[in-house]
N, C-alpha and C positions, 0 to 999 in steps of 0.2 A: 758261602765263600765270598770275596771279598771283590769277586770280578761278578759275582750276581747282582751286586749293590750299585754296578754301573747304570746309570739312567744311559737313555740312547743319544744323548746331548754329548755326555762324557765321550760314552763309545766315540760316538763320530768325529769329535773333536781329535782322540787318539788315532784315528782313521786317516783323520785329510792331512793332518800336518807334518808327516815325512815326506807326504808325496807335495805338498804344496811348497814345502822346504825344498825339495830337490828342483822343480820347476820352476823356483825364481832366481834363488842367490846363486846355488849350485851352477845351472845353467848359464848364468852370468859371467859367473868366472871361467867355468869351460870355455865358452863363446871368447873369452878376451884371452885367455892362454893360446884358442886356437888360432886369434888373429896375429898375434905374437911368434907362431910357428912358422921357422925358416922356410919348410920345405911345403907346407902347406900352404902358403902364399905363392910359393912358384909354381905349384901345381893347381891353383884356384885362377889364378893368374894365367894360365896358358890356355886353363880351360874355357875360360870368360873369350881371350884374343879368339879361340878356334870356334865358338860360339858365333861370333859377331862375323869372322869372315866366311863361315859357312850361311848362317839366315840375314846376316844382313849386306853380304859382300854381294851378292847376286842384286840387291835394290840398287850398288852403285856401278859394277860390271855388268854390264847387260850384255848375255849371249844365249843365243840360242843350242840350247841343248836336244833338241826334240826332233828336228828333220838334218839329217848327216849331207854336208856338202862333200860330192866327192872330187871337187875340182882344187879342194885344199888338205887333200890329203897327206899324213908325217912331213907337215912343215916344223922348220925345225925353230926353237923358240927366239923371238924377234918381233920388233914391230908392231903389229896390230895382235899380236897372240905371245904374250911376254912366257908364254912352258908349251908354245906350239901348241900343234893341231896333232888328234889322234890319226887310228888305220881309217874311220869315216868322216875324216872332217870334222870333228868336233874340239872347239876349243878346250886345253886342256887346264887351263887356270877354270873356268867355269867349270867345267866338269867335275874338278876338283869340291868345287865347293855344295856342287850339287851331291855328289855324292857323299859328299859330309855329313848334309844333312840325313839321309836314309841311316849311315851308321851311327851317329849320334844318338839318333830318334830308336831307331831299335836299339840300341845299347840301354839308354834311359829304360824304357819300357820295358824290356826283360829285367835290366834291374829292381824298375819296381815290384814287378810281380812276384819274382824272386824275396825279397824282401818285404812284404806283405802273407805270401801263403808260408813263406819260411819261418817268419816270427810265430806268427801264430800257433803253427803245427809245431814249432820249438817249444811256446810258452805254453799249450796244451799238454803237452806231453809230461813236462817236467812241473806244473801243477796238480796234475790229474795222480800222475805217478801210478805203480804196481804193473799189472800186467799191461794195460793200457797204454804206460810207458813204452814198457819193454816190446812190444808191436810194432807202435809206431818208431821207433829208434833204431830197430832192424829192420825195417824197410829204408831207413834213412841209408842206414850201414851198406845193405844190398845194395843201394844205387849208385852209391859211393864209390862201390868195387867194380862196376863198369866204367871204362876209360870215356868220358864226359864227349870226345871227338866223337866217338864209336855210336853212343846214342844216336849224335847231331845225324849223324852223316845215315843212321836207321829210318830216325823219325822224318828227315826232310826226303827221304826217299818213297817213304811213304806215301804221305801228304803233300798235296801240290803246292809248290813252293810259291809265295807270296809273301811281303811284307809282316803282315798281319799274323799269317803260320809260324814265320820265321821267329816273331815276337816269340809266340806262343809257345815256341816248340825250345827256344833257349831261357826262356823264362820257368820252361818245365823243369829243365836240368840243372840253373842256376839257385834254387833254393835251400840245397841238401846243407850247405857248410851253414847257411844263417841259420837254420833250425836247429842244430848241435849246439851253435854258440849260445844260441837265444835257451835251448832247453838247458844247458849249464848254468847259467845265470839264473834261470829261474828255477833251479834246484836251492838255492840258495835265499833268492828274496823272497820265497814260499815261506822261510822261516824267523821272517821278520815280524815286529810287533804290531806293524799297523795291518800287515795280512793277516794276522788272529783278531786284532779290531777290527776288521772288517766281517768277520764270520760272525764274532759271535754278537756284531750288528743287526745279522740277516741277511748281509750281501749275498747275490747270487752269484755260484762262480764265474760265470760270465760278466759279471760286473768286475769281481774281485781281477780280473785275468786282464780286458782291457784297461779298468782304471788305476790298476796300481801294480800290475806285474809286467803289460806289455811298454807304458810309458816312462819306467825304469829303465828297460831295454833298450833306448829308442837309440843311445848313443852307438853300443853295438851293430845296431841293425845300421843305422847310415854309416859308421865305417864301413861293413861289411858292403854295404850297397856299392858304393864306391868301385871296389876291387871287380864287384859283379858289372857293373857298366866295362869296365877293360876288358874281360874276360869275355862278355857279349861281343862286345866292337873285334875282338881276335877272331871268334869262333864265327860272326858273319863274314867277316876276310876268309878265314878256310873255307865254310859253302862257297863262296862264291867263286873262289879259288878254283873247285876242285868242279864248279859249274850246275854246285845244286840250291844257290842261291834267288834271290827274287828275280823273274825273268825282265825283259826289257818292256819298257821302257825304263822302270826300276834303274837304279847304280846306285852302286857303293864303292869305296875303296877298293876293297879284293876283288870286285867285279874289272874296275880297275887295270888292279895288277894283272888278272886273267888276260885279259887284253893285250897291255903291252908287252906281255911275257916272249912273246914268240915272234917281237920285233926287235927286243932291247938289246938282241945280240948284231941286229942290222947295223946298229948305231942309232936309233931311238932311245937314247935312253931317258928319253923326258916322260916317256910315255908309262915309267914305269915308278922310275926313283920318287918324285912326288906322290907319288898316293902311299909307295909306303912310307914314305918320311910322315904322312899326316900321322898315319896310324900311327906308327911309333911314336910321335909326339903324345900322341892324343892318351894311349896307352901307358904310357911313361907319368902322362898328366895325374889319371884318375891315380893311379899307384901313389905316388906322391901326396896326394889329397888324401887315400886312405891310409896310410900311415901317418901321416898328424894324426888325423880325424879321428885314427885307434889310438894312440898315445893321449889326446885329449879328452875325449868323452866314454871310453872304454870304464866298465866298472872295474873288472878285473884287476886295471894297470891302476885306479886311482886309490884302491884299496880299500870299496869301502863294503 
């Protein structure tokens, strides 16, 4: 046969140059279509501003968040405290941005995890294919069909709540939609030419899976990550909400809102409307971002 005649020179030649094709030019033009998107620009844009005033607004605001004055307590905004002081004396412009950082940072991090054990268990599944498939993708299915709050609100009951669990434990529940997306896709680029060049190279499927199945994906997986940072940043506002969230010192947003809740009807209302205005910003941000970032780098949409 006529594919036995290949030297491994050929092979490999046939091997790298789809994916080195997609990694340069490809990518290029994604990259400048996406800097060209209306709504991705306002949304990379808001997210950069609430970056900067969450880690870098505390280098030029200096307040102490950490021991509660109580001889300044639900001052109302003015002066030395431009969004007042909370119920223990704590300024609530700083508090704000302190607690930015907590939800940011988890949000990130569950994303990531979300987006690393997701692709993966996607691009396995839809490689591997037969029963193997079929396992793994009903289990996806099954987790699926529990209400994603319902989990939260199990597993942090569980588990003592901390930062670090919180990551863990939304990071668990955030993977299930990237690994459908990601096993879809690669139901498809399984049946491309440079993954038969790769086998009948020698590649191992572990090689085959990282270097040419899951670096095709990559555009999926970071729009999808995207959505998952918002969806994290909501669902620590509900722990925290609902007061199964990271204990004190710790704050967040919903920690936050927890807070002012049960004063906002005194007429505090500073103590409430900013932290969720961040959210919603912040939430509205990522959204925004991952809808370019799906219309841009998405296989599906670009057709290929």
């Amino acid at each position: 046969m006529y594919v036995d005649l290949l030297d491994e020179r050929t092979v490999a030649r046939l091997d790298s140059t789809p994916a080195e094709s997609l990694s340069s030019s490809t990518w290029r033009t994604n990259v400048r279509e996406f800097a060209r998107h209306p709504l991705g620009a306002v949304g990379l844009t808001t997210i950069v501003l609430m970056v900067v005033f969450c880690f870098l607004g505390p280098l030029v605001y200096h307040t102490d968040q950490l021991h509660p004055v109580l001889t300044r307590v639900n001052l109302a905004p003015g002066g030395r405290f431009p969004l007042g002081t909370d119920a223990v004396g704590f300024d609530v412009l700083g508090r704000l941005m302190v607690a930015g950082q907590s939800s940011l940072e988890v949000g990130l991090a569950a994303a990531a995890i979300a987006a690393a054990f997701g692709g993966l268990w996607g691009a396995l599944a839809g490689f591997v294919g037969g029963w193997v498939d079929a396992v793994m993708m009903r289990t996806v299915d099954a987790l699926i069909a529990v209400p994603s709050v319902l989990l939260v609100l199990l597993l942090a009951a569980l588990i003592r709540p901390s930062v670090l669990t919180v990551i863990y434990v939304l990071g668990a529940i955030s993977w299930l939609t990237t690994a459908r997306l990601v096993r879809g896709e690669t139901l498809v680029l399984r049946t491309h030419d440079y993954v038969a060049a790769a086998r009948l190279a020698g590649a191992r499927s572990g090689t085959i899976v990282f270097r040419h199945l899951l670096r095709n994906v990559i555009g999926t997986v970071a729009s999808q990550a995207t959505f998952e940072v918002a969806n994290a940043i909501l669902l620590l506002a509900t722990l925290s909400f609902l007061g199964l969230g990271p204990p004190p010192p710790a704050v967040n947003w919903g920690g936050m809102l927890t807070t002012g809740l049960n004063l906002v009807f005194a007429g505090y209302w500073w103590q409430i409307y900013p932290a969720g205005l961040c959210i919603v910003i912040t939430v509205v941000a990522f959204n925004l971002l991952g809808d370019a970032a799906r219309e841009t780098f998405e296989v599906r949409l670009r057709h290929r």
